[in-house]
Biopython code that builds the backbone (N, CA, C, O; Angstrom):
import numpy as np
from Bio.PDB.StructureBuilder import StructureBuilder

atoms = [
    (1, "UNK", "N", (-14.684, 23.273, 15.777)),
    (1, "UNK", "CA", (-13.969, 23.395, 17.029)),
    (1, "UNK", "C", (-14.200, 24.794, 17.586)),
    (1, "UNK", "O", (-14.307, 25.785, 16.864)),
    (2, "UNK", "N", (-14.253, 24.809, 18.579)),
    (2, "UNK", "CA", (-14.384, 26.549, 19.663)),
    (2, "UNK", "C", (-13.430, 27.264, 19.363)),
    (2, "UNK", "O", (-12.388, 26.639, 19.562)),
    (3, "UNK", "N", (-13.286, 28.064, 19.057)),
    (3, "UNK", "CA", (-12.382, 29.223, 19.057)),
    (3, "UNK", "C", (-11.602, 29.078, 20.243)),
    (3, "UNK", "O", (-12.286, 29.041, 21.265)),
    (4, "UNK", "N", (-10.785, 29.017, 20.350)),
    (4, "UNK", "CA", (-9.701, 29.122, 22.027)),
    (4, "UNK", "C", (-8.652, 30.530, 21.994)),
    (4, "UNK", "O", (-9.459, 31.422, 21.734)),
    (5, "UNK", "N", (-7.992, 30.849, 22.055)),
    (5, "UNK", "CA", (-7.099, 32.052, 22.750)),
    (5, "UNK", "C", (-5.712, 30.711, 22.618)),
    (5, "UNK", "O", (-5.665, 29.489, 22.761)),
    (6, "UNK", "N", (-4.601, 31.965, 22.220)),
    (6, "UNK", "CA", (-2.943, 31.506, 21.729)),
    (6, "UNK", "C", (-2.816, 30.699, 22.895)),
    (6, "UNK", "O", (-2.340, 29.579, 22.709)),
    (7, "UNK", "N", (-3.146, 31.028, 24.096)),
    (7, "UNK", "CA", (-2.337, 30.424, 25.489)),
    (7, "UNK", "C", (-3.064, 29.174, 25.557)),
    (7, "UNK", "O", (-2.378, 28.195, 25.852)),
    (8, "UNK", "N", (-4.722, 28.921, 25.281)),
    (8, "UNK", "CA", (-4.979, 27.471, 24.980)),
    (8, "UNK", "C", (-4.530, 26.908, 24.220)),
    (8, "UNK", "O", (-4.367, 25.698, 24.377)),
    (9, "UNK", "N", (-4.317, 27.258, 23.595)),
    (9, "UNK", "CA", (-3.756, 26.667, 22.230)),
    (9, "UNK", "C", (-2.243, 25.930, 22.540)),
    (9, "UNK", "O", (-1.937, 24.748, 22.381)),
    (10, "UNK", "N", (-1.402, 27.082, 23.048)),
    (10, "UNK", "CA", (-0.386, 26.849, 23.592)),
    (10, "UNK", "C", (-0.080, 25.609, 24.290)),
    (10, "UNK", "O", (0.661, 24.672, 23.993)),
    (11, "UNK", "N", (-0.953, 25.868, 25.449)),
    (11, "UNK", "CA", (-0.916, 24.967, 26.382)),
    (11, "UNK", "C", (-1.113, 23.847, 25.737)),
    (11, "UNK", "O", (-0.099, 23.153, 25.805)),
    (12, "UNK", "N", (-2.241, 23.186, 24.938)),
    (12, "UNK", "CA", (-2.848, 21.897, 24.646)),
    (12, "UNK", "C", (-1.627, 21.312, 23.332)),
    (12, "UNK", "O", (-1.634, 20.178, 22.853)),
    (13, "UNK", "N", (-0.589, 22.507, 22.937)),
    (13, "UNK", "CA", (0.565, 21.740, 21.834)),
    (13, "UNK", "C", (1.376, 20.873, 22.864)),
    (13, "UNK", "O", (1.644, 19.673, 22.922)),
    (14, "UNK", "N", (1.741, 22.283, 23.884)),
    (14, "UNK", "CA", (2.667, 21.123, 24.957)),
    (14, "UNK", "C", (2.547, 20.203, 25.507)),
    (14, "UNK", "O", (3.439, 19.361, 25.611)),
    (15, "UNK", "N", (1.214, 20.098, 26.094)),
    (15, "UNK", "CA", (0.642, 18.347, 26.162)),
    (15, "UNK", "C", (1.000, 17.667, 25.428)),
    (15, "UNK", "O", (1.802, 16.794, 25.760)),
    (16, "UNK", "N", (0.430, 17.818, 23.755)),
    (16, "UNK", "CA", (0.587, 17.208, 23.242)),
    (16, "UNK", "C", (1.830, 16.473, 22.652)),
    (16, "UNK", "O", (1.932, 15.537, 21.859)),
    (17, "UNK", "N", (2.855, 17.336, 23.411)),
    (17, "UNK", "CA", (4.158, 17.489, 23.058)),
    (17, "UNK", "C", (5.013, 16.337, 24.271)),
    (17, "UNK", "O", (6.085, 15.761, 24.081)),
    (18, "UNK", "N", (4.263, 16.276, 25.315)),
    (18, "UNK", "CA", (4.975, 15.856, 26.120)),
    (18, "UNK", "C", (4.031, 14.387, 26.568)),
    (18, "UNK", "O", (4.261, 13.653, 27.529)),
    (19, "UNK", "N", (2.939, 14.248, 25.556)),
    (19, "UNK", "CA", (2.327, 13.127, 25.870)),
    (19, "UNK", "C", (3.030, 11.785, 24.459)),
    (19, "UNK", "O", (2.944, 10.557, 24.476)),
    (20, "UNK", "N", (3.566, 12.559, 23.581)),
    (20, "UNK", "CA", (4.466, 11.868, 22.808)),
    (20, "UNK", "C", (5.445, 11.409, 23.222)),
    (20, "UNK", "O", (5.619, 10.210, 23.006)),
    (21, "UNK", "N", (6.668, 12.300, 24.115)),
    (21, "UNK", "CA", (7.539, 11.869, 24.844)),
    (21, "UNK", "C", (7.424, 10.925, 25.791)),
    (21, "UNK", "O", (8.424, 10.329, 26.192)),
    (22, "UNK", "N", (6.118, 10.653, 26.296)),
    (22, "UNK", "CA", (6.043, 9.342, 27.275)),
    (22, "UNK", "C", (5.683, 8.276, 26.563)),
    (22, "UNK", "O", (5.790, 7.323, 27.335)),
    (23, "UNK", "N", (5.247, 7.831, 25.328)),
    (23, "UNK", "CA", (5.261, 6.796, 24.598)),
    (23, "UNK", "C", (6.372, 5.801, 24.608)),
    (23, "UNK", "O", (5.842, 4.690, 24.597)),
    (24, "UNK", "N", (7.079, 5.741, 24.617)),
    (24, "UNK", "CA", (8.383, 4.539, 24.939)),
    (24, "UNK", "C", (8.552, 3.654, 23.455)),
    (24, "UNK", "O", (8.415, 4.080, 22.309)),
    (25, "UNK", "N", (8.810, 2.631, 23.797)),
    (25, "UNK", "CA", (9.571, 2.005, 22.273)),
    (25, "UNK", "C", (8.304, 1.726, 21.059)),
    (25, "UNK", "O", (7.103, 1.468, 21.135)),
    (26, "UNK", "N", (8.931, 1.856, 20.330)),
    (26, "UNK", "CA", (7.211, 1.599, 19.122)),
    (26, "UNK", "C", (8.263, 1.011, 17.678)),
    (26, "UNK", "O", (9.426, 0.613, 17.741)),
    (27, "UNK", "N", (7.835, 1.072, 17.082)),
    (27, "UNK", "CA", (7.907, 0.376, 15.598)),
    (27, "UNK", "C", (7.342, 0.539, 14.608)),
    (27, "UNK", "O", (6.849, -0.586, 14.524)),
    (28, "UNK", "N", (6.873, 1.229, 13.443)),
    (28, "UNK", "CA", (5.996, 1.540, 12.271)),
    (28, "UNK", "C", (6.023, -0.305, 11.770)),
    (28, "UNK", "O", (7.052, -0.981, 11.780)),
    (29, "UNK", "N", (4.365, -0.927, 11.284)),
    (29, "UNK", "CA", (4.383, -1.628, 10.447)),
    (29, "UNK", "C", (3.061, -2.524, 10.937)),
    (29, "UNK", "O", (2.369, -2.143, 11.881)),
    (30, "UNK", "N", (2.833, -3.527, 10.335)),
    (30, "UNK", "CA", (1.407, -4.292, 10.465)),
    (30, "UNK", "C", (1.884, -5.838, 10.736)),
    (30, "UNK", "O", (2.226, -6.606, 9.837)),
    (31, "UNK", "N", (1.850, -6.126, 11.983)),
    (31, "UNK", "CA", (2.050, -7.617, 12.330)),
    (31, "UNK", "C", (0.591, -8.474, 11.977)),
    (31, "UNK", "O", (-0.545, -8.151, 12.325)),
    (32, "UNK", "N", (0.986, -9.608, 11.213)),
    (32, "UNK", "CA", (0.126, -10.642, 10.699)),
    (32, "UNK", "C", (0.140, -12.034, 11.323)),
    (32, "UNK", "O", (1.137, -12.336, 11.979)),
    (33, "UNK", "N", (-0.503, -12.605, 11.240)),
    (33, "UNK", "CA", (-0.874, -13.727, 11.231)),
    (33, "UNK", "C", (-0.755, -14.969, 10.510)),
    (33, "UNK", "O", (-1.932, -15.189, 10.226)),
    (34, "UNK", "N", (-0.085, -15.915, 10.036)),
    (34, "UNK", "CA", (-0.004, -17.016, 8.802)),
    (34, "UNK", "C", (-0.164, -18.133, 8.901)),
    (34, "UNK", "O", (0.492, -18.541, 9.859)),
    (35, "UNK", "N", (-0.680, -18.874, 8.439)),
    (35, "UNK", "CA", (-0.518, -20.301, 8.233)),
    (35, "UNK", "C", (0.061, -20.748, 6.774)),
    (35, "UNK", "O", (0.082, -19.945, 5.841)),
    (36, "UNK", "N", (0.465, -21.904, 6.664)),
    (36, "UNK", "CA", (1.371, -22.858, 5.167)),
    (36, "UNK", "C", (0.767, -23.762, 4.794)),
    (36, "UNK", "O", (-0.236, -24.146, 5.396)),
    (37, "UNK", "N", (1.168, -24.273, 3.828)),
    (37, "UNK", "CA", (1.445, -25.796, 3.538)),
    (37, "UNK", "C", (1.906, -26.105, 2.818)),
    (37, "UNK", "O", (1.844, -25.853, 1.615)),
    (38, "UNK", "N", (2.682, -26.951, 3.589)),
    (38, "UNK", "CA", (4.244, -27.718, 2.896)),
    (38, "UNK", "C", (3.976, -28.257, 1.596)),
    (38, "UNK", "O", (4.707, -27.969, 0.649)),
    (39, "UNK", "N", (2.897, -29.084, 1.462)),
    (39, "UNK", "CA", (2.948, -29.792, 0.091)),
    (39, "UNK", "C", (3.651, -30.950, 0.155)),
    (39, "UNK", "O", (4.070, -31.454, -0.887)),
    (40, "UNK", "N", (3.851, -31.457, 1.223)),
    (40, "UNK", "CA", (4.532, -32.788, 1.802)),
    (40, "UNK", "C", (3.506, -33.728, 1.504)),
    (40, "UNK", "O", (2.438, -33.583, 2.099)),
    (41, "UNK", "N", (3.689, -35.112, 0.310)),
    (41, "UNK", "CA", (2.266, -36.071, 0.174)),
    (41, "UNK", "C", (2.205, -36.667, 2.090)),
    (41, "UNK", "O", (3.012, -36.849, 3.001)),
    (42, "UNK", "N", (1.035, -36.757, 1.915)),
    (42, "UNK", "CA", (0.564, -37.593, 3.881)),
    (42, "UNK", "C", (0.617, -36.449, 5.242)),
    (42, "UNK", "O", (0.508, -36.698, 6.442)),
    (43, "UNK", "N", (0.839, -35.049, 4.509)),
    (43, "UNK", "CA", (1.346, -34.732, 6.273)),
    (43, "UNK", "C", (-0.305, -33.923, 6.222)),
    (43, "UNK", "O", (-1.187, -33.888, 5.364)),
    (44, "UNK", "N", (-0.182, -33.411, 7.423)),
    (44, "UNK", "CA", (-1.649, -33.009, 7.691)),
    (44, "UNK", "C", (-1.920, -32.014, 7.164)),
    (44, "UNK", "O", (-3.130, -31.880, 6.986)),
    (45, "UNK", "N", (-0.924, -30.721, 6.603)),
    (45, "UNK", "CA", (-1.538, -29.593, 5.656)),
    (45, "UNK", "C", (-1.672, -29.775, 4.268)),
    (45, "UNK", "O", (-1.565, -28.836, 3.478)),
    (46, "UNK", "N", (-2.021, -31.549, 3.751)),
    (46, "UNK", "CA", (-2.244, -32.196, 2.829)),
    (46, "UNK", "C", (-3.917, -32.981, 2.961)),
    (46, "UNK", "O", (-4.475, -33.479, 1.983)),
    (47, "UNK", "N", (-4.685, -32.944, 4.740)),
    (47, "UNK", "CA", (-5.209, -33.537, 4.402)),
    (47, "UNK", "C", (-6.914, -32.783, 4.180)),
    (47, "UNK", "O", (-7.151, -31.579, 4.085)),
    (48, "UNK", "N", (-7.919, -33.923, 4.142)),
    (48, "UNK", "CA", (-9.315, -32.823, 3.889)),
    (48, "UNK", "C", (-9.817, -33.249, 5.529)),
    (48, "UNK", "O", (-9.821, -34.256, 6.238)),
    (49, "UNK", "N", (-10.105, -32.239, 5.595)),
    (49, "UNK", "CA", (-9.861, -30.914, 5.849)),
    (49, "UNK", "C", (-8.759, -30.363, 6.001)),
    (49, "UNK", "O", (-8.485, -30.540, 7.188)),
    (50, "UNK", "N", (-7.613, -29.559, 5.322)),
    (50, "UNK", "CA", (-6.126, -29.538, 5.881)),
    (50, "UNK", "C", (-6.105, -28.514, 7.192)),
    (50, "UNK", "O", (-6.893, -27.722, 7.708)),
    (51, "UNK", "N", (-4.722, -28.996, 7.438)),
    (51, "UNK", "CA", (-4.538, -28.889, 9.274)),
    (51, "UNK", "C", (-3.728, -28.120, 8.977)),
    (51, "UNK", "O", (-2.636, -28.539, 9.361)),
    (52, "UNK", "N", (-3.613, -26.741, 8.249)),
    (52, "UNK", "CA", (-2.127, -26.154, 7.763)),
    (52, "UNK", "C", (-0.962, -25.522, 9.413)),
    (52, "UNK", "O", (-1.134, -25.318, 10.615)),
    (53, "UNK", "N", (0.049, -25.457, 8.500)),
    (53, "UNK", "CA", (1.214, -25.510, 9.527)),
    (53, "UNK", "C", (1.285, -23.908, 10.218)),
    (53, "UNK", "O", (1.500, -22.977, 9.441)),
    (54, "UNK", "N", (1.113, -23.643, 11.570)),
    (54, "UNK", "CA", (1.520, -22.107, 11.776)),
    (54, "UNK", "C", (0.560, -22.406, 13.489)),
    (54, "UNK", "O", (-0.030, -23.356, 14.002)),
    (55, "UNK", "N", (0.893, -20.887, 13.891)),
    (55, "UNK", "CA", (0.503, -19.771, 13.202)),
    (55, "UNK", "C", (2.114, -19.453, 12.999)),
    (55, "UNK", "O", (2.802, -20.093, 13.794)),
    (56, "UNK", "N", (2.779, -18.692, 12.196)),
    (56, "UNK", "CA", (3.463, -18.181, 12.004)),
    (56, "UNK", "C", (3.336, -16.694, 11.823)),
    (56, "UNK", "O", (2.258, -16.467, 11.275)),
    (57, "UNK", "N", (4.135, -15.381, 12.111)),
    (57, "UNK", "CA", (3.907, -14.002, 12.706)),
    (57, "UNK", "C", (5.098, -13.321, 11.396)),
    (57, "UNK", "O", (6.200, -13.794, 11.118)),
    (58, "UNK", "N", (4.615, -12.436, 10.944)),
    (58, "UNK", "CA", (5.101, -11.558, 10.015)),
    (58, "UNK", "C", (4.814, -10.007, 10.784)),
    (58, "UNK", "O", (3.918, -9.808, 11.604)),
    (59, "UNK", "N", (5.828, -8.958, 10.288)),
    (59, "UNK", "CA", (5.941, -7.759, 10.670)),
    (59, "UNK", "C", (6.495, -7.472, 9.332)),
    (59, "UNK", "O", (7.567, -7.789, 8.815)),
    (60, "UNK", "N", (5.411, -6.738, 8.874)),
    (60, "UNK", "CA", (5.629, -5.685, 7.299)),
    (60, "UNK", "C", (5.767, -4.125, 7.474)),
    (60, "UNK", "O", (4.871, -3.607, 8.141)),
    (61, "UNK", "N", (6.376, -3.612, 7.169)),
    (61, "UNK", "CA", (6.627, -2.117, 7.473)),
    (61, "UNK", "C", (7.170, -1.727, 6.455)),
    (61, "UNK", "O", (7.677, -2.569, 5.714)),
    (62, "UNK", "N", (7.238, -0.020, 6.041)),
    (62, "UNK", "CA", (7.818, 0.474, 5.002)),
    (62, "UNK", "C", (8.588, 1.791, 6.047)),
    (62, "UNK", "O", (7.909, 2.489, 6.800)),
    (63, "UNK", "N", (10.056, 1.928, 5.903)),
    (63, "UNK", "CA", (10.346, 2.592, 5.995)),
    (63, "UNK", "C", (11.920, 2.964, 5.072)),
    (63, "UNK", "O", (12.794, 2.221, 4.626)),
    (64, "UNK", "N", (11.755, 4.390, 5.067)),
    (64, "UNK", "CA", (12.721, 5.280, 3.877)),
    (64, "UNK", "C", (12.401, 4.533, 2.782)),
    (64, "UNK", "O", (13.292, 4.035, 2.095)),
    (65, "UNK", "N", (11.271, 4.393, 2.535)),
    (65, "UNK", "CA", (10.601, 4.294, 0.926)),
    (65, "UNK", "C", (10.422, 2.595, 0.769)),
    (65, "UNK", "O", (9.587, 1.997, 0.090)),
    (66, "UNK", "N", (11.673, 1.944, 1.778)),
    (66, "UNK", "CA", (11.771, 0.751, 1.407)),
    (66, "UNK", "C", (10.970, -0.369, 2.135)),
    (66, "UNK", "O", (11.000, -0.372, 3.365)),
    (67, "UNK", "N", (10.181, -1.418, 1.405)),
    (67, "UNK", "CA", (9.164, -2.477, 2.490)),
    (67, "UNK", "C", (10.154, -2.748, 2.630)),
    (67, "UNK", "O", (11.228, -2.382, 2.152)),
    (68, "UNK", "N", (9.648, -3.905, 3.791)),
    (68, "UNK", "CA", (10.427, -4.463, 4.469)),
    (68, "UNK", "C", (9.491, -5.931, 5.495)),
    (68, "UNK", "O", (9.094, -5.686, 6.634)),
    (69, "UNK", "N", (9.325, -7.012, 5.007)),
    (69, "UNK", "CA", (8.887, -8.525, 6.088)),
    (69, "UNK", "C", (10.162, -8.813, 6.579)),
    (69, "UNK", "O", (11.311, -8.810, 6.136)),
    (70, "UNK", "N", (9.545, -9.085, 7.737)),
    (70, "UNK", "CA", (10.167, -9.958, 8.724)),
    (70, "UNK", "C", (9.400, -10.983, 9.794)),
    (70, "UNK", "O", (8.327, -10.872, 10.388)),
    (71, "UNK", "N", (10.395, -12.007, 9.782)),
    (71, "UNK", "CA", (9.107, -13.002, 11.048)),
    (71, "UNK", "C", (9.295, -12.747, 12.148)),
    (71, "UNK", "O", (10.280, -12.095, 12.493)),
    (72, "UNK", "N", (8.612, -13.087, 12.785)),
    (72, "UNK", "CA", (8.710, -12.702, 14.409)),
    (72, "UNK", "C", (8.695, -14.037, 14.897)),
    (72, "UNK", "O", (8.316, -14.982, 14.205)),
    (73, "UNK", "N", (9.113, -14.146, 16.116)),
    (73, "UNK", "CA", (8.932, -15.518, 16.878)),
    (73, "UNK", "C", (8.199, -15.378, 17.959)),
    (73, "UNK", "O", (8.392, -14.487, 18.786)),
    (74, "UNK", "N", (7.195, -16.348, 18.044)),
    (74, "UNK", "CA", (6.419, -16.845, 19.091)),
    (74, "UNK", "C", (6.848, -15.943, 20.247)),
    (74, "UNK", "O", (6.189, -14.924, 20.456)),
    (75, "UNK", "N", (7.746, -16.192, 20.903)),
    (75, "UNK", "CA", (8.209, -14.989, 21.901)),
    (75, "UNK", "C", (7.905, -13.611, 22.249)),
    (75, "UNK", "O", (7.474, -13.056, 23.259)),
    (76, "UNK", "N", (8.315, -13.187, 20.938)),
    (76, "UNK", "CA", (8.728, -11.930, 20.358)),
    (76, "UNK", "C", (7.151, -11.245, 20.195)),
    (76, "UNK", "O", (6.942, -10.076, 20.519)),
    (77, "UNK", "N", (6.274, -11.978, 19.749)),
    (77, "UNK", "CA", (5.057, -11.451, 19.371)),
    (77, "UNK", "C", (4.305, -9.956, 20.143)),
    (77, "UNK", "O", (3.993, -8.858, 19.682)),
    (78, "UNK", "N", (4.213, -10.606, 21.603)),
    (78, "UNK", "CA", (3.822, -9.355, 22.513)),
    (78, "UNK", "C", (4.566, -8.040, 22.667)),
    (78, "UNK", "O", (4.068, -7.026, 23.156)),
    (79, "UNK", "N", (5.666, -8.139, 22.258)),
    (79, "UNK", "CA", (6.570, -7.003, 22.179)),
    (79, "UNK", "C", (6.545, -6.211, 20.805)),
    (79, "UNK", "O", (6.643, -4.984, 20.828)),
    (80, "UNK", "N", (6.452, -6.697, 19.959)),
    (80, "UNK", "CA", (5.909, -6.099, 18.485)),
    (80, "UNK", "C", (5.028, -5.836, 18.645)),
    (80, "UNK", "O", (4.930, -4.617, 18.505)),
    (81, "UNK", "N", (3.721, -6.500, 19.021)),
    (81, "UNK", "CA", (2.424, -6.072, 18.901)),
    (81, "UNK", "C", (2.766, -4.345, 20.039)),
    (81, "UNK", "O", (2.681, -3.162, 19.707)),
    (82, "UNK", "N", (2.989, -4.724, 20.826)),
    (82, "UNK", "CA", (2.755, -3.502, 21.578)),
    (82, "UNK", "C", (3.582, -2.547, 21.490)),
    (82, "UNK", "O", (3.610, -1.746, 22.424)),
    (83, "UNK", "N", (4.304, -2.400, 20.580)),
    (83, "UNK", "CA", (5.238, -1.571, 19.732)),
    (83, "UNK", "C", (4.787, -0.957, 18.785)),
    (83, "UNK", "O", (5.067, 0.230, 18.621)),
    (84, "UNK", "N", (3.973, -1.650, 17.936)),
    (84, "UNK", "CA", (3.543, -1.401, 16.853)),
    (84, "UNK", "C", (2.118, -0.907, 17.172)),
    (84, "UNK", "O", (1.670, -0.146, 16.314)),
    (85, "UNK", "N", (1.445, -1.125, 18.035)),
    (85, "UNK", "CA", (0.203, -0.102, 19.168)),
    (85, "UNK", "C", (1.128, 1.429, 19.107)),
    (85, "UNK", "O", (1.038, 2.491, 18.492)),
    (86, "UNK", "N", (2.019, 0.838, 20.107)),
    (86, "UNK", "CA", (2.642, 2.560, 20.494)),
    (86, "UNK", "C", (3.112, 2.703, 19.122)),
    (86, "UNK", "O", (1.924, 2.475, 18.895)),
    (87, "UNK", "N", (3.591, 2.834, 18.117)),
    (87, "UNK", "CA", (3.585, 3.540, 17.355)),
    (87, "UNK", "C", (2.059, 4.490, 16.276)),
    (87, "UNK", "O", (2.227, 5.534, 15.645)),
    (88, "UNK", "N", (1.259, 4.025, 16.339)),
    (88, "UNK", "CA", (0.134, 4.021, 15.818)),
    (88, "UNK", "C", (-0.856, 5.010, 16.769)),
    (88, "UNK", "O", (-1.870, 5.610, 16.414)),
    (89, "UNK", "N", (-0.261, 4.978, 18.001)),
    (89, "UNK", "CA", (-0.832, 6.287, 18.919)),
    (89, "UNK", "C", (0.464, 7.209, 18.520)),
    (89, "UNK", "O", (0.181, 8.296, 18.015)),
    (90, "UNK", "N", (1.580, 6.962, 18.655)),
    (90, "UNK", "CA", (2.448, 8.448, 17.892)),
    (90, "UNK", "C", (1.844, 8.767, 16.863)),
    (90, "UNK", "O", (1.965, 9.975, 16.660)),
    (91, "UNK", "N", (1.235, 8.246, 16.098)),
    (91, "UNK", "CA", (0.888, 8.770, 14.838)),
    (91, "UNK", "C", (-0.511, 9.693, 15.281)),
    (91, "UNK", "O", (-0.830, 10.857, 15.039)),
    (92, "UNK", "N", (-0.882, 9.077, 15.707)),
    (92, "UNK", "CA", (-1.940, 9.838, 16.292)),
    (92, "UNK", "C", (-2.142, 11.240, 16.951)),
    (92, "UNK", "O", (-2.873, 12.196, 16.691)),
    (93, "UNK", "N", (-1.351, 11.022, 17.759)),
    (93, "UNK", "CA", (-0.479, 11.999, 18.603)),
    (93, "UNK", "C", (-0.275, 13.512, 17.838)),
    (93, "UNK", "O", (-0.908, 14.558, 17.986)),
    (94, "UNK", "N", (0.822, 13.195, 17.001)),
    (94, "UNK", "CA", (1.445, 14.005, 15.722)),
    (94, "UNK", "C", (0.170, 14.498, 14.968)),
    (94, "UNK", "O", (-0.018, 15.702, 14.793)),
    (95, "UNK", "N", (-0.579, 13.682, 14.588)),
    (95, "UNK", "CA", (-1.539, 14.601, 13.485)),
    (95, "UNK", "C", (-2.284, 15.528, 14.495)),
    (95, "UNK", "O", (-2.493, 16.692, 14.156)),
    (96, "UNK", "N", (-2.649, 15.132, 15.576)),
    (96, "UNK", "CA", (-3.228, 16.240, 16.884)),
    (96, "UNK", "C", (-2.545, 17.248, 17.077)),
    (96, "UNK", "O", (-3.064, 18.319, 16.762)),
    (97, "UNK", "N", (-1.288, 17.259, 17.602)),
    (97, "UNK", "CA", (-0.057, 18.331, 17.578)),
    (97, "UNK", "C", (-0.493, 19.209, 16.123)),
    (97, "UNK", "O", (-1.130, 20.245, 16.312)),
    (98, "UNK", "N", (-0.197, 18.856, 14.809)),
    (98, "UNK", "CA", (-0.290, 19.454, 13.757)),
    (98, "UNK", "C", (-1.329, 20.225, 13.789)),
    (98, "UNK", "O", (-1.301, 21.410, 13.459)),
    (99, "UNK", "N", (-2.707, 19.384, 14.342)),
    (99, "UNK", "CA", (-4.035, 20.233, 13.929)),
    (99, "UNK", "C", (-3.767, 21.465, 14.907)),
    (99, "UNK", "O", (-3.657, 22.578, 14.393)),
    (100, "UNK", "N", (-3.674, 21.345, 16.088)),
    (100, "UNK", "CA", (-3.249, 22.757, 17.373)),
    (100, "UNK", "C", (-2.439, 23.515, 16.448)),
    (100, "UNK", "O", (-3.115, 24.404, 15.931)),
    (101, "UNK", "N", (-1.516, 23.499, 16.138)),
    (101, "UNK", "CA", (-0.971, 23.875, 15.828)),
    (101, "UNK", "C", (-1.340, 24.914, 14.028)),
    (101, "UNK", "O", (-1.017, 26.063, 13.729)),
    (102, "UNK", "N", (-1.788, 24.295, 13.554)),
    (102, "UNK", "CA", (-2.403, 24.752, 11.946)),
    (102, "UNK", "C", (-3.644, 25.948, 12.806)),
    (102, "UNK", "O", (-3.882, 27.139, 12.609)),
    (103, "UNK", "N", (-4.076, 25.182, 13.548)),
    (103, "UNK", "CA", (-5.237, 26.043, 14.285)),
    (103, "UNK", "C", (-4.971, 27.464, 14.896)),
    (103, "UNK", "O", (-5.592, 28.501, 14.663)),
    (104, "UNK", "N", (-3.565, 27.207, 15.993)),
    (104, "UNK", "CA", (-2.742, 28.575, 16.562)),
    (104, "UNK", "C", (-2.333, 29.291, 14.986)),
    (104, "UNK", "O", (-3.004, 30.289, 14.723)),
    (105, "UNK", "N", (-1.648, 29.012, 14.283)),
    (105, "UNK", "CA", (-1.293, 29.887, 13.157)),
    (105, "UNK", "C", (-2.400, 30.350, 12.544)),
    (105, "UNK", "O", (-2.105, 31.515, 12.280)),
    (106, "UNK", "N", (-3.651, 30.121, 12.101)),
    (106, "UNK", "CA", (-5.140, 30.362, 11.821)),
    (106, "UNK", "C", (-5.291, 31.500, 12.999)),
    (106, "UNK", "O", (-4.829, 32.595, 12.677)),
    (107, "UNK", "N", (-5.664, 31.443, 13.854)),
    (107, "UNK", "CA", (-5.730, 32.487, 14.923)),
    (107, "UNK", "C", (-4.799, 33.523, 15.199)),
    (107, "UNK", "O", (-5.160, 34.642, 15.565)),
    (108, "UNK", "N", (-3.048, 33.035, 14.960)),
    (108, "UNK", "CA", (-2.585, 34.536, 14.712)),
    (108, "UNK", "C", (-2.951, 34.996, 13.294)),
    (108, "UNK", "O", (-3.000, 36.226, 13.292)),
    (109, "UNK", "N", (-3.069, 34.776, 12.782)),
    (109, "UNK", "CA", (-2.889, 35.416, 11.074)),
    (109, "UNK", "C", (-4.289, 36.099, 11.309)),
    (109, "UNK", "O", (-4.290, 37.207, 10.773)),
    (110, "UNK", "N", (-5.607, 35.775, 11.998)),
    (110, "UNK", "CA", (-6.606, 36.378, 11.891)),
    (110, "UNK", "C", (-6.418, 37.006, 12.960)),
    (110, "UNK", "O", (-7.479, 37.626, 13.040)),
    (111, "UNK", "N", (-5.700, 37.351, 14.029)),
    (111, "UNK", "CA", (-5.324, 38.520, 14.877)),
    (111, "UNK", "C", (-4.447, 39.502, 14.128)),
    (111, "UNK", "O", (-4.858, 40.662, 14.136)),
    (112, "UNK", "N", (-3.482, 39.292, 13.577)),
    (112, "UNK", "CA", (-2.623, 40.324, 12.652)),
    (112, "UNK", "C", (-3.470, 40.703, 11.586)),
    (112, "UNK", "O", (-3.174, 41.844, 11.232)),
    (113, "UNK", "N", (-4.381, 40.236, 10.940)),
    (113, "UNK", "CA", (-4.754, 40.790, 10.041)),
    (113, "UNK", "C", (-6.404, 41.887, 10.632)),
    (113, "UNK", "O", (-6.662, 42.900, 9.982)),
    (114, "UNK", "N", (-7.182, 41.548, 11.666)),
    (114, "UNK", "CA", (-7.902, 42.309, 12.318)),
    (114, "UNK", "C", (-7.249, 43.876, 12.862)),
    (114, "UNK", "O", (-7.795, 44.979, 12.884)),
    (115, "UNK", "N", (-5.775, 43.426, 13.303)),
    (115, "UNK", "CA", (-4.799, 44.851, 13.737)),
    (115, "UNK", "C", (-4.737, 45.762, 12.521)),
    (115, "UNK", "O", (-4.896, 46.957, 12.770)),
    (116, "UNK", "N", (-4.543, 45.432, 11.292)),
    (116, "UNK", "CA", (-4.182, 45.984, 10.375)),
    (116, "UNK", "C", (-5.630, 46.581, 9.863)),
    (116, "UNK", "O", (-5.255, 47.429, 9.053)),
    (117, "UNK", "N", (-6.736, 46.616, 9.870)),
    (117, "UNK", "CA", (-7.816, 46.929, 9.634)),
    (117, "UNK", "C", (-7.971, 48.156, 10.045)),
    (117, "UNK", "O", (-9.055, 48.722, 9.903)),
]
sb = StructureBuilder()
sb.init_structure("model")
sb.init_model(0)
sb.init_chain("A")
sb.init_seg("    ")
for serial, (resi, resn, name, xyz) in enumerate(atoms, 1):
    if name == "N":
        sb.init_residue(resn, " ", resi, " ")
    sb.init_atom(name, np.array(xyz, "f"), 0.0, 1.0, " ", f" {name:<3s}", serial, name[0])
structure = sb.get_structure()
């Protein structure tokens, strides 16, 4: 990366700072996809070729240490999914913020320590 000056640096945290704040509702976790079968003798996720039952929608997430499934409903799907998008750009987001940031402290510490020379 280029060397930049504190005030670039500066500047590009607060972006980054305020491009998090416009993210809106999100959700940590991985929405899936499923299909079944009942195991019912005659029904169609019994037959050859089986016709299994679904799709059915799962949302797995771990949070405070603890997993956590849940189903989603047909409905519901587009709103998780795009929750679980915006969360996955926060994450994104955050490790960017961090790097500016690890980067500005790298650049003062090698300005204070050039003064002292």
């Amino acid at each position: 990366m280029n060397q930049r000056n504190i005030q670039q640096l500066e500047r590009a945290i607060e972006r980054a700072k305020a491009e998090i704040l416009q993210l809106g509702n999100l959700r940590p976790g991985a929405l899936t996809q499923q299909y079944s079968v009942c195991g019912t003798p005659g029904c169609r996720c019994a037959a050859n070729p089986p016709q299994k039952h679904g799709p059915y929608y799962q949302l797995s997430y771990t949070l405070k240490k603890k997993s956590t499934t849940r189903f989603v409903r047909k409905e519901e799907v587009a709103r998780i999914r795009k929750e679980v998008q915006t969360y996955a750009r926060l994450k994104r987001r955050v490790e960017r913020w961090v790097e500016l940031e690890a980067e500005l402290s790298d650049l003062k510490l090698r300005r204070a320590k050039s003064r002292k020379v």
